[in-house]
C-alpha positions in Angstrom: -9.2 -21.6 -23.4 -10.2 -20.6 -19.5 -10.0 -17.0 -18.6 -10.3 -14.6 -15.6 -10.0 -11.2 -14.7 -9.3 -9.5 -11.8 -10.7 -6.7 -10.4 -8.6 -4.8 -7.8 -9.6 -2.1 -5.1 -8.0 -0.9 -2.0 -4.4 -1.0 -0.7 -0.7 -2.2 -1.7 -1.6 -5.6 0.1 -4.4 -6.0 -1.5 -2.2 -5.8 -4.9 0.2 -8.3 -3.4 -2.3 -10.7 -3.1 -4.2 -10.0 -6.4 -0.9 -10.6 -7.8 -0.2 -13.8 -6.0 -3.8 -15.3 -7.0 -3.3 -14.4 -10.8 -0.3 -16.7 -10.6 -2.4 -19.7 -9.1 -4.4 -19.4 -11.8 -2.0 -19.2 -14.5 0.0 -22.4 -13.0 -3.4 -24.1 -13.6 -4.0 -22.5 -17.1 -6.0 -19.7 -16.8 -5.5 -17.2 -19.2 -5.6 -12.9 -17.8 -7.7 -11.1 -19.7 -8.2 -7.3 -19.9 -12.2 -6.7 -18.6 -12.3 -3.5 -20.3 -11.5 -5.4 -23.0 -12.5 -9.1 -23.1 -14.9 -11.2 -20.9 -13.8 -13.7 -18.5 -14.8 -17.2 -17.2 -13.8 -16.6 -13.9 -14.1 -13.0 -12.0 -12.0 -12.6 -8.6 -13.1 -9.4 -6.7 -10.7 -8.5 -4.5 -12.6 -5.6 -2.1 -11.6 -3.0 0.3 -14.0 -1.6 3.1 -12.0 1.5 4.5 -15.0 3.7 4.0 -18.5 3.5 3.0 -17.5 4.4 -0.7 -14.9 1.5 -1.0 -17.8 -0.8 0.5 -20.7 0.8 -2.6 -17.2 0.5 -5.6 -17.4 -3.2 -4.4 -20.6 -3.7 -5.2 -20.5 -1.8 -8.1 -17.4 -4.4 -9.2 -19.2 -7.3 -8.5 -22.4 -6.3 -10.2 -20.3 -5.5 -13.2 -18.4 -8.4 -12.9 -21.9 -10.0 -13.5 -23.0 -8.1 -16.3 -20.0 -8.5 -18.8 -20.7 -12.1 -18.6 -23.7 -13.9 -16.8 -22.5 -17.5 -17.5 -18.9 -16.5 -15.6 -18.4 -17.7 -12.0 -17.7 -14.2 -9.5 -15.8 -14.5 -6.2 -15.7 -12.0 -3.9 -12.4 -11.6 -1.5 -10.9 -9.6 0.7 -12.1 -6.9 3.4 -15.5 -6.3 2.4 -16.5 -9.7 2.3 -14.7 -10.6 5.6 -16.6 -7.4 7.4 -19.8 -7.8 5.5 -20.4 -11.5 4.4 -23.9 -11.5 4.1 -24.6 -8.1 2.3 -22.4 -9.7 -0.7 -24.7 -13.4 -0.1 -27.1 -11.3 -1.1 -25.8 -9.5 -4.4 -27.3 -11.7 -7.1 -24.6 -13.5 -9.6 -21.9 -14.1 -7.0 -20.8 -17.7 -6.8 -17.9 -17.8 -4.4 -17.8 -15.8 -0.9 -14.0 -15.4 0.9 -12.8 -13.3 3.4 -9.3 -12.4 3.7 -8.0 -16.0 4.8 -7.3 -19.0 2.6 -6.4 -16.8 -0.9 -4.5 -19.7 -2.2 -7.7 -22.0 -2.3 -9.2 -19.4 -5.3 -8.6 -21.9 -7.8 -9.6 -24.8 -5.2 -12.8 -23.1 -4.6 -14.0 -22.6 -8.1 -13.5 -26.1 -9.5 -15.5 -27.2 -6.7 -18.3 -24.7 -7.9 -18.6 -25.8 -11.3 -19.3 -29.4 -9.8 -22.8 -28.4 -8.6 -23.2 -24.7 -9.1 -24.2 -24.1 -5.2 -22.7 -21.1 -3.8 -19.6 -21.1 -1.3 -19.0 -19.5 1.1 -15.7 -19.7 3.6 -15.3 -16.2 5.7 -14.5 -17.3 8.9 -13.9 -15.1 12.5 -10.9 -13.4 12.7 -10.8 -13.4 16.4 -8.0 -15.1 18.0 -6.5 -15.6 14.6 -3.2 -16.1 14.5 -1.9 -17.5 11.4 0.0 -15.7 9.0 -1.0 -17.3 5.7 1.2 -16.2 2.5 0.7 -16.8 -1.1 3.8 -16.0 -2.9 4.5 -14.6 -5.7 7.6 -16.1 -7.8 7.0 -15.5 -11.5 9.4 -13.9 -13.7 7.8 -10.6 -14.9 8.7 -7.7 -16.7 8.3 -5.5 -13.7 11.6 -4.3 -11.8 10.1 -3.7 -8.4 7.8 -6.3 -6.0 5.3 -6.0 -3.5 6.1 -8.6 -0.7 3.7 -9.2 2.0 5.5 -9.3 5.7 2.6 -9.0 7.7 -0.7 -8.9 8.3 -3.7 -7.6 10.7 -3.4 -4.3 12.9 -4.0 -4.1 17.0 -4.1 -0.1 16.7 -8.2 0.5 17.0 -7.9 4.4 15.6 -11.0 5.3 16.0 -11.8 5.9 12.0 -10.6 2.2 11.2 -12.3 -0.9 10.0 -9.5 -2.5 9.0 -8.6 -4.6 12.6 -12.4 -5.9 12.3 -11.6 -6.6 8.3 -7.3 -8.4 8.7 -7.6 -9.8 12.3 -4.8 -9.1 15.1 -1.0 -8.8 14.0 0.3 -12.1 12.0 3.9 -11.8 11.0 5.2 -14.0 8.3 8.9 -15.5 9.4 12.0 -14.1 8.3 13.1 -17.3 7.2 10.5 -17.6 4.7 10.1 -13.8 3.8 14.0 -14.2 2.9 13.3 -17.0 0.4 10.4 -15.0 -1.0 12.9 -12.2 -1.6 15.7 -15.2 -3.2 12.7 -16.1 -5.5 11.8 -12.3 -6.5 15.5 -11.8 -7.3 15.9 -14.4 -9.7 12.7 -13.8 -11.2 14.4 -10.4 -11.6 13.6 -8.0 -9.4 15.6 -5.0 -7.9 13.4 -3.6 -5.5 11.3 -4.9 -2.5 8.3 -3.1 -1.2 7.8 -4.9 2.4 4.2 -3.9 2.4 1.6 -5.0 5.6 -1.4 -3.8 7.0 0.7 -2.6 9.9 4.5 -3.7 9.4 5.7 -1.7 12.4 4.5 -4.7 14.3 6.4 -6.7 12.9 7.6 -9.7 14.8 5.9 -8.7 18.0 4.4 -12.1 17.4 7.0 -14.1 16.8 8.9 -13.3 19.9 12.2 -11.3 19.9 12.1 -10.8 16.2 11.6 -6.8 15.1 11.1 -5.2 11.4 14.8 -4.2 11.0 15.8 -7.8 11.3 13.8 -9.0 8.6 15.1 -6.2 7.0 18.8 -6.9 7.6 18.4 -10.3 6.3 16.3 -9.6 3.3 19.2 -6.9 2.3 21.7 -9.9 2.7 20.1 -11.5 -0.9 22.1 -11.1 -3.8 20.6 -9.1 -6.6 18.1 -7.3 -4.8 19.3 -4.0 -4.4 16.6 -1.5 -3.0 13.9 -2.5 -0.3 11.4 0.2 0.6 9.2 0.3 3.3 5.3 0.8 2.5 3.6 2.9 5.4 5.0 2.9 8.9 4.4 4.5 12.3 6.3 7.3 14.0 6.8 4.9 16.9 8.8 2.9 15.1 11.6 4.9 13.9 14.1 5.1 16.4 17.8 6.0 16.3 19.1 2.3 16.7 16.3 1.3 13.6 17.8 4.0 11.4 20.9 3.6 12.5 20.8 -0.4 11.6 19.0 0.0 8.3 21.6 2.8 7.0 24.3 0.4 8.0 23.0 -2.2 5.1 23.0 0.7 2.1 20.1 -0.5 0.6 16.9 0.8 1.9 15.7 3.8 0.1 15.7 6.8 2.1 11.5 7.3 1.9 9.7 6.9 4.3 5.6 6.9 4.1 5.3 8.0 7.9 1.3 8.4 9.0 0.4 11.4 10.5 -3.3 11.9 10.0 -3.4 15.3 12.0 -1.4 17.6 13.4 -3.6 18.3 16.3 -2.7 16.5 19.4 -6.6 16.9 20.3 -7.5 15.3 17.3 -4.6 12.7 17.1 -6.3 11.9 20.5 -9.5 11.4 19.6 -8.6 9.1 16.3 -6.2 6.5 18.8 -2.9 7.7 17.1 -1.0 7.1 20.6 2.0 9.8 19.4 1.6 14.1 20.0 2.6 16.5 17.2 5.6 16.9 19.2 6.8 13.2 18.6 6.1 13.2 15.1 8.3 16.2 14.4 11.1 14.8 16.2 10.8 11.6 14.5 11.7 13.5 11.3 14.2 15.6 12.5 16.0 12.2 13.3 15.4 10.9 10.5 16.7 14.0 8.6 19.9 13.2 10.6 20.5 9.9 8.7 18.9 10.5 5.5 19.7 14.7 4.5 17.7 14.1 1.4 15.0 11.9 2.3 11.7 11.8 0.6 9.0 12.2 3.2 5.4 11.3 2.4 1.8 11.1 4.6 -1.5 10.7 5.0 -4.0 13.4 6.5 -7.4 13.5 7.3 -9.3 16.3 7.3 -12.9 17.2 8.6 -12.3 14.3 11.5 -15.3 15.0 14.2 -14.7 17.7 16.0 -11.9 19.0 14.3 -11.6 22.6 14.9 -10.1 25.9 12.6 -7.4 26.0 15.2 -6.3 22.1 14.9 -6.9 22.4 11.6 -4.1 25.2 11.3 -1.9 22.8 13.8 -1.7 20.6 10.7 -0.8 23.3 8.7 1.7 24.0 10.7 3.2 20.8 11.3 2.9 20.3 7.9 5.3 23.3 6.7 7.5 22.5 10.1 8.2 19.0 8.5 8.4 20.0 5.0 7.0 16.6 3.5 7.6 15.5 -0.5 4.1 14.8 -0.8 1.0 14.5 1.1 -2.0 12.1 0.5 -5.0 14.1 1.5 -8.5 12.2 3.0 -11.3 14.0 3.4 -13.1 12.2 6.7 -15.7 9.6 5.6 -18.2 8.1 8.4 -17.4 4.2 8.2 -20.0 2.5 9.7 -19.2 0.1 12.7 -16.2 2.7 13.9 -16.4 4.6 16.7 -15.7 8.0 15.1 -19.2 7.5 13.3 -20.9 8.1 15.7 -19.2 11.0 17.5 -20.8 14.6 17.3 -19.5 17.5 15.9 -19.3 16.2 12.5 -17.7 19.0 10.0 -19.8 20.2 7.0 -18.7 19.1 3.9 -17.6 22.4 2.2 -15.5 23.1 5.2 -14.1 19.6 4.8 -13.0 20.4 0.7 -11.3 23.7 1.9 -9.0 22.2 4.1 -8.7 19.4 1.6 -8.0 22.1 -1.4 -5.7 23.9 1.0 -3.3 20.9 1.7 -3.3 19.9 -1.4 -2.1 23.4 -3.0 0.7 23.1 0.0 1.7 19.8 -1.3 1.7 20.6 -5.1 4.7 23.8 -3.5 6.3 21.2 -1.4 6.6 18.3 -4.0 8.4 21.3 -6.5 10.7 22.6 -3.8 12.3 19.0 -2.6 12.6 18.3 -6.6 14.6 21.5 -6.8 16.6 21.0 -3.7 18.0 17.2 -5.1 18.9 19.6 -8.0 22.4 19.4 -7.0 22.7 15.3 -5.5 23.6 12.5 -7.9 20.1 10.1 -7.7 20.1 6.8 -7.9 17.1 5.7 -10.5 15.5 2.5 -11.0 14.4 2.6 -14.7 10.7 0.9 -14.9 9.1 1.7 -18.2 8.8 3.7 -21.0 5.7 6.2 -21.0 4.7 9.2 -23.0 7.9 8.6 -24.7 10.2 9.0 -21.7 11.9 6.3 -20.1 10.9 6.5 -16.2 11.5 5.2 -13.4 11.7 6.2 -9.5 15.0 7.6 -7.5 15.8 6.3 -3.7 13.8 8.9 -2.5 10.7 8.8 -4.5 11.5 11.2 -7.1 9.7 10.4 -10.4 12.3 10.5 -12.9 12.1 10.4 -16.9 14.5 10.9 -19.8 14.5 10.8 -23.7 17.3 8.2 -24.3 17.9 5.4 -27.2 19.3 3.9 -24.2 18.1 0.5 -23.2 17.8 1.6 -19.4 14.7 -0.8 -18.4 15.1 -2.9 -14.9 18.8 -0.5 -14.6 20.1 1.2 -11.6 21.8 4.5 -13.0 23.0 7.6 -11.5 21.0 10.8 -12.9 20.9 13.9 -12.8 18.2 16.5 -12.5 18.3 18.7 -15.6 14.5 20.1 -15.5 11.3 20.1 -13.0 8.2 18.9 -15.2 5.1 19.3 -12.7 5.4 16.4 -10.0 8.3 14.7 -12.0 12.0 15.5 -12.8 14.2 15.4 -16.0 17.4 13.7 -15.5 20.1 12.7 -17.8 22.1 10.3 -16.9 26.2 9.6 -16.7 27.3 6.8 -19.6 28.9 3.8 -18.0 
């Protein structure tokens, strides 16, 4: 019996792909194992190098990888290797070296290294790169909601980022074949779409006259999928025509992930953002228009270089101007090979964990407050699994929902209703059909 694990860090399109390599694997006979549980013949290290911590938990993957069973063959994917090639060359035990190109020759790649044991290695440039290369991922599963990878590489350059160095320019996979990914999803199963990307508000800026709400148009036009949500997206790309278009097809969820970072246009400066404070807030008001009940969610840094008390109370302000669901709280890391690294004015640590602590206690309110105001709307949940003896699953708007039921609810779209706030989650019932 052959075996492999793998080991996951890093973003949704990260999962996507880890996802989309277990299934190569299994169509050749590998058998997933659990490496908290079992050792493996084959380890795949997927990596992520958004900071300097992601870059040490890789190592500390790979090394483990390593440990739990000498004889097994470790490869190394994704951002860190693509960044930092030769700084995992050098980690003893690791036998295969990619970057973030050519994922779907992982199995390739190690039945050529058993042949003669030398180390491979196939990270190539990323400049100029324009290929959008796509491993699918078409299994039946027991899952009721799919990643799908749309796009890939960012032309932004904020000032804190590594990634454009680590995915390459914008590569956008074709609506003809994202829609037959989404054909394949649904008859494996599926009900909901994530359209994930490094940045998919670039969408199709590649491909000529083709923009994200086409793909997403089309994609709504398959039979059986009935929810597609968007993974992070720009300000910039919400417009009234975009929300106007995507509303017309009644099946995108009405949540939106929309990156703020700051709400200090002198630090939104400094970091590349390319929108003001003003913008942002606009950008939700409209989309308020469309969606009254929408479930909006961020990002923030805090303690970016220079960052000031005064722009840090801008965010604060923002941030209780827009009102968000939740809010995904960074403290600012130094990420070597960025430009914000080597700026001055870098904030002390303590001051960076009391703005931290402070957003966070705002979010905790926020997240308890848009739960009670959907008190009175009918949700539409998604049921996913049953945990802690609760059947749960996630509304439209990004409302964790659970109920006690004898029901069998699992992969079901049913209309609930909150009954009960639980911490960051809601108790619904649900109307019998």
């Amino acid at each position: 019996m052959k075996t492999f694990s793998i080991l996951t860090l890093g973003c949704k399109v990260n999962q996507y792909e880890s996802e989309a390599m277990k299934e190569i694997f299994e169509k050749n006979g590998y058998i997933e194992v659990d490496s908290e549980t079992d050792v493996a013949d084959v380890y795949v290290v997927n990596t992520c190098t958004v900071t300097n911590l992601s870059d040490r938990k890789s190592r500390q993957y790979i090394r483990r990888a390593k440990r739990e069973n000498p004889d097994s063959i470790v490869c190394v994917v994704g951002c860190y290797s693509q960044v930092s090639p030769d700084e995992v060359q050098a980690i003893e035990g690791v036998d295969i070296i990619m970057g973030t190109t050519d994922r779907s020759r992982i199995f390739e790649l190690v039945e050529n290294f058993k042949k003669d044991k030398n180390q491979i290695s196939i990270v190539k440039s990323l400049k100029g790169f324009t290929e959008f290369q796509h491993i699918e991922i078409d299994k039946e599963s027991e899952m009721t909601r799919s990643y799908m990878k749309v796009q890939d590489g960012c032309n932004r350059y904020c000032t804190y980022c590594i990634i454009p160095y680590a995915r390459g320019p914008i590569r956008s996979r074709t609506i003809e074949d994202s829609v037959e990914e989404a054909k394949r999803l649904s008859e494996a199963g599926y009900k909901e779409l994530v359209l994930t990307g490094i940045h998919i508000g670039s969408y199709g800026k590649d491909l000529g006259d083709e923009r994200l709400v086409d793909l997403i148009e089309e994609i709504t036009k398959v039979d059986g999928i009935e929810r597609i949500r968007l993974s992070s997206i720009e300000p910039i790309t919400i417009t009234r025509d975009f929300l106007e278009r995507i509303k017309a097809t009644g099946k995108v969820c009405d949540h939106f992930h929309l990156s703020l970072q700051s709400g200090s246009n002198a630090v939104l400066k400094a970091m590349n953002r390319r929108y003001t404070r003003e913008e942002y807030i606009e950008t939700c008001d409209l989309i308020r228009e469309y969606y009254p009940y929408v479930g909006l969610t961020t990002d923030i840094i805090v303690g970016f270089p220079g960052e000031t008390d005064e722009d840090f109370e801008d965010t604060v302000d923002l941030v209780k101007r827009v009102e968000f669901s939740k809010i995904h709280v960074f403290k600012y890391s130094k990420r070597s090979g960025t430009p914000a690294a080597e700026m001055k004015n870098q904030v002390d640590g303590n001051i960076k964990i009391e703005r931290s602590n402070r957003l966070l206690e705002l979010s905790d309110k926020m997240m308890e407050r848009f739960i009670e105001k959907n008190r009175d709307t009918k949700l539409k949940v998604l049921f996913e699994e049953e945990k802690d003896g609760y059947m749960r699953g996630y509304s439209t708007n990004y409302i964790d929902c659970k109920i006690k039921t004898d029901l069998e609810l699992k992969n079901q779209v049913r209309d609930a209703k909150i009954v009960a706030i639980d911490g960051e989650s809601a108790i619904v019932e649900i109307e019998r059909s």
